[in-house]
C-alpha positions as CSV (number, residue, x, y, z in Angstrom):
1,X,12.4,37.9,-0.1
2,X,15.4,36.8,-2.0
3,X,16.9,35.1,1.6
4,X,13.3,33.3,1.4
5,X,13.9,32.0,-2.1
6,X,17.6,31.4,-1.2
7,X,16.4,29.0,1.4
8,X,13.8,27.4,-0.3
9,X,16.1,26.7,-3.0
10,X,18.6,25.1,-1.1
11,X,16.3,23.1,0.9
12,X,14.9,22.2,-2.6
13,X,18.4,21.2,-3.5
14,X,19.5,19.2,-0.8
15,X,15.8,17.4,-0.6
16,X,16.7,16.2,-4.3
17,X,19.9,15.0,-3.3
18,X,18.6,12.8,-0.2
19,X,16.1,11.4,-2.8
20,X,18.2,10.2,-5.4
21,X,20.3,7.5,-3.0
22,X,17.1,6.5,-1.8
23,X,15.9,5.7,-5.2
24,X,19.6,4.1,-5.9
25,X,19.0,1.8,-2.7
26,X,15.8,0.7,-3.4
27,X,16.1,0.1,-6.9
28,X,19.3,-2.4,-5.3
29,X,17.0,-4.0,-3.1
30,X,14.4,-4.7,-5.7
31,X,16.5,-6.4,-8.1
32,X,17.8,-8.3,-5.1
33,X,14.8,-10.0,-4.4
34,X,13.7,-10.5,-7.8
35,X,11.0,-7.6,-8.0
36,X,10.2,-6.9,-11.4
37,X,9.3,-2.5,-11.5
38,X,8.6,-0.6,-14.2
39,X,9.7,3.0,-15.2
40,X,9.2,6.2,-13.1
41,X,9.6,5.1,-9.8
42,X,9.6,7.3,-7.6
43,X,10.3,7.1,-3.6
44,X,10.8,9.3,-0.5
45,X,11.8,8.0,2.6
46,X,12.9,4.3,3.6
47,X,11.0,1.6,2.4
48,X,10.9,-1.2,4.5
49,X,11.0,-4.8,2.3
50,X,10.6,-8.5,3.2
51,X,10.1,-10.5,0.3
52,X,10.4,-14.6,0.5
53,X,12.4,-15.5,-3.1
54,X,9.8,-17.5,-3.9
55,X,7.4,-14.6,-3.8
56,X,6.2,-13.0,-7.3
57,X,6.0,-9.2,-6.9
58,X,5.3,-7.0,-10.0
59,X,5.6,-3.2,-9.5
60,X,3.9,-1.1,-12.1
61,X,5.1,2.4,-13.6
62,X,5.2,5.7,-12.2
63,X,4.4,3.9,-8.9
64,X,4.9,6.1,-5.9
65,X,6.5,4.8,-3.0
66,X,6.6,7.3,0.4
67,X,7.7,6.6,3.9
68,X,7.2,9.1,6.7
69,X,7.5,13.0,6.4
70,X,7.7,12.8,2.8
71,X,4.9,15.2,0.9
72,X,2.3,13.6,2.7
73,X,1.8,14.9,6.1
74,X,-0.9,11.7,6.4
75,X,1.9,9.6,6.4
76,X,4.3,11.1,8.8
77,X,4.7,8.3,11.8
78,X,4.3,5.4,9.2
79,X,6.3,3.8,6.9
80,X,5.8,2.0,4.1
81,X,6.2,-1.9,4.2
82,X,6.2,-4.6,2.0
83,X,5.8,-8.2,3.0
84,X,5.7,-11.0,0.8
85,X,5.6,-14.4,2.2
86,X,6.7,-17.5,0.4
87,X,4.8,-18.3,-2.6
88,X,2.4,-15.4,-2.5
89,X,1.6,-12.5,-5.4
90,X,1.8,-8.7,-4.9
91,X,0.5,-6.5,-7.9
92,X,1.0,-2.8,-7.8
93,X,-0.7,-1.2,-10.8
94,X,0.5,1.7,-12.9
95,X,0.4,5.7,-11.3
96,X,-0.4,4.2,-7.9
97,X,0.7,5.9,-5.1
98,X,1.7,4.1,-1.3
99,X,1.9,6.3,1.4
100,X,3.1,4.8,4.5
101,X,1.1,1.6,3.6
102,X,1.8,-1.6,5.4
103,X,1.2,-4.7,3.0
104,X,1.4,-7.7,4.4
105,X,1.1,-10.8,1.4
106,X,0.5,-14.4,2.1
107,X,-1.5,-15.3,-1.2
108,X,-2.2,-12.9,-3.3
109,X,-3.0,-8.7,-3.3
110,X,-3.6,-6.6,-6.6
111,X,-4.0,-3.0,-6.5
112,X,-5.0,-1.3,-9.7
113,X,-3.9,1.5,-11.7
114,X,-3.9,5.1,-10.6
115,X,-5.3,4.2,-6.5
116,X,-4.3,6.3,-4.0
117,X,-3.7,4.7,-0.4
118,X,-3.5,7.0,2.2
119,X,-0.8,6.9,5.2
120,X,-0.9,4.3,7.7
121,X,-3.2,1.9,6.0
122,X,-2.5,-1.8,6.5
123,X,-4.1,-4.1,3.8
124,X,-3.7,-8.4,4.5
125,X,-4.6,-11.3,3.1
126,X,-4.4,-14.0,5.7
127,X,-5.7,-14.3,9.7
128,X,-2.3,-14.6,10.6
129,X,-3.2,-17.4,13.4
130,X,-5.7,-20.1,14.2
131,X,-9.0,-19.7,15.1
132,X,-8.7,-22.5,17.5
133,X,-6.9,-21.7,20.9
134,X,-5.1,-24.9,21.0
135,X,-3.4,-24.7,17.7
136,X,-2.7,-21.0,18.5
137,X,-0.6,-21.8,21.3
138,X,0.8,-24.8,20.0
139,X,2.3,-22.1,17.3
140,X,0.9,-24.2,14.1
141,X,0.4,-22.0,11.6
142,X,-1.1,-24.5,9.2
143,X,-4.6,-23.9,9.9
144,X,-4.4,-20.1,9.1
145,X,-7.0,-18.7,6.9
146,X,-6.1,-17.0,3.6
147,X,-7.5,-15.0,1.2
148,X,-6.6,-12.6,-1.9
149,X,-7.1,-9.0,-1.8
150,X,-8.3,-7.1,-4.9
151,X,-8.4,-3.2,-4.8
152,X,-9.9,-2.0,-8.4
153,X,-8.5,0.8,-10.2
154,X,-8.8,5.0,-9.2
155,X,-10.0,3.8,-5.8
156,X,-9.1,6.4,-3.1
157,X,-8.2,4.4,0.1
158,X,-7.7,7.2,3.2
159,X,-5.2,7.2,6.3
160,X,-5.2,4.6,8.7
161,X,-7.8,2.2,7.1
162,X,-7.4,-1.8,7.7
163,X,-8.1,-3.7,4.5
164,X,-8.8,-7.5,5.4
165,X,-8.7,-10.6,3.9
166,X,-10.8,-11.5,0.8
167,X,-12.0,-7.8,0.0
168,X,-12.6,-6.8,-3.7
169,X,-12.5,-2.5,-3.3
170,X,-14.3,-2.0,-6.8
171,X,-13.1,0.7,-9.4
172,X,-13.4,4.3,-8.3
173,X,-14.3,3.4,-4.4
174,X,-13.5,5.5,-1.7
175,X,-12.9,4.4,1.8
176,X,-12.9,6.9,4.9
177,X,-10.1,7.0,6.6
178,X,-9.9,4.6,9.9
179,X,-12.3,2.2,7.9
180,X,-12.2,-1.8,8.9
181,X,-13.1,-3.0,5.4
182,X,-14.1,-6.9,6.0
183,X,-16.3,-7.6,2.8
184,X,-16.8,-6.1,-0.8
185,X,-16.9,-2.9,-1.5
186,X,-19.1,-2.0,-4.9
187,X,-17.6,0.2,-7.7
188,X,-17.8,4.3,-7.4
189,X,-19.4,3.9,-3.6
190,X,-17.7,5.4,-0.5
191,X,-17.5,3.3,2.6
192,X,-16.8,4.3,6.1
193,X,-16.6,3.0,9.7
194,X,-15.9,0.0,11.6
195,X,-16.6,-2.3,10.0
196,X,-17.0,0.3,6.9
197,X,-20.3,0.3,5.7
198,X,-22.2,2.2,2.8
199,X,-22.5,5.7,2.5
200,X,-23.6,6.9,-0.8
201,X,-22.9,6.5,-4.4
202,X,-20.3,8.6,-6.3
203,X,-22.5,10.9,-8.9
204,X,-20.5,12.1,-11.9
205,X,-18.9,10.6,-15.0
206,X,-16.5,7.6,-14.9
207,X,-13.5,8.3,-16.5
């Protein structure tokens, strides 16, 4: 018993100390590309970061930020990414918490305070391409749709959900994991499938 505890605590120990340069690096990073963050951070794993300087990106406190095999076992082959494209707006509210999350900005994407996205989810605001063939191959990207994003606060997104663009997630929504969300989502309802439709109402008090 006390070899178990011995191991525990050094695995404990040395977990802390992998952490903590992480934190250091990112922290860099941030400042680098003009991210304003709050307090409490906190991060596990490598973070993967494109942001355009002309992009506005506001990180709120006590934000969680987790890559791979870090305390979340949803997360495990993903890691988290954000992408910010000239001129767009990412909002990360207070006590949220990213978990292998792939954000990919073009205009603008809010997530509210104290939402939980589950590993391997991948939330965008933009088509990405054309619609029309032509200017598809042609490689003109001018004609790409865009749209914000707006995820409400205490919304529970799960693993491996696709969040497109124009979606407002109301406050206290839950989404099933593997969900394609492609319109609004109502407060305090869960949604599911592909695309995610209604399931049921969330019965209890709001808080």
């Amino acid at each position: 018993m006390k070899v178990y505890k011995l191991i525990v605590f050094i695995y404990t120990l040395c977990g802390k100390a992998v952490r903590f340069p992480h934190l250091l690096i990112l922290r860099f990073r941030l400042i680098c590309y003009g991210v304003k963050f709050g307090k409490g951070l906190s991060v596990r794993g490598w973070i993967n970061l494109h942001i355009s300087p002309r992009a506005k990106v506001v990180i709120g406190n006590n934000v969680m930020l987790k890559s791979g095999f870090a305390d979340n076992p949803t997360a495990c082959s993903s890691k988290t990414c954000l992408w910010c494209y000239r001129g767009s707006n990412l909002v990360i509210g207070d006590n949220t918490g990213l978990f292998g999350t792939t954000i990919i900005c073009s205009e603008s994407i809010t997530i509210g305070n104290k939402t939980l996205i589950a590993g391997g989810t991948h939330i965008y605001d933009s088509n990405f391409h054309s619609m029309d063939p032509k200017v598809r191959t042609e490689g003109d990207d001018g004609q790409v749709e865009t749209s914000p994003v707006n995820i409400g606060n205490q919304c529970w997104i799960g693993s491996r959900c696709i969040i497109l663009k124009g979606v407002t997630i109301g406050d206290q929504a839950v989404i099933g994991a593997g969900s394609v969300v492609t319109k609004d989502v109502p407060p305090r309802q869960v949604w599911a499938g592909n695309p995610a439709r209604f399931v049921k109402e969330i019965i209890g008090e709001s808080k």
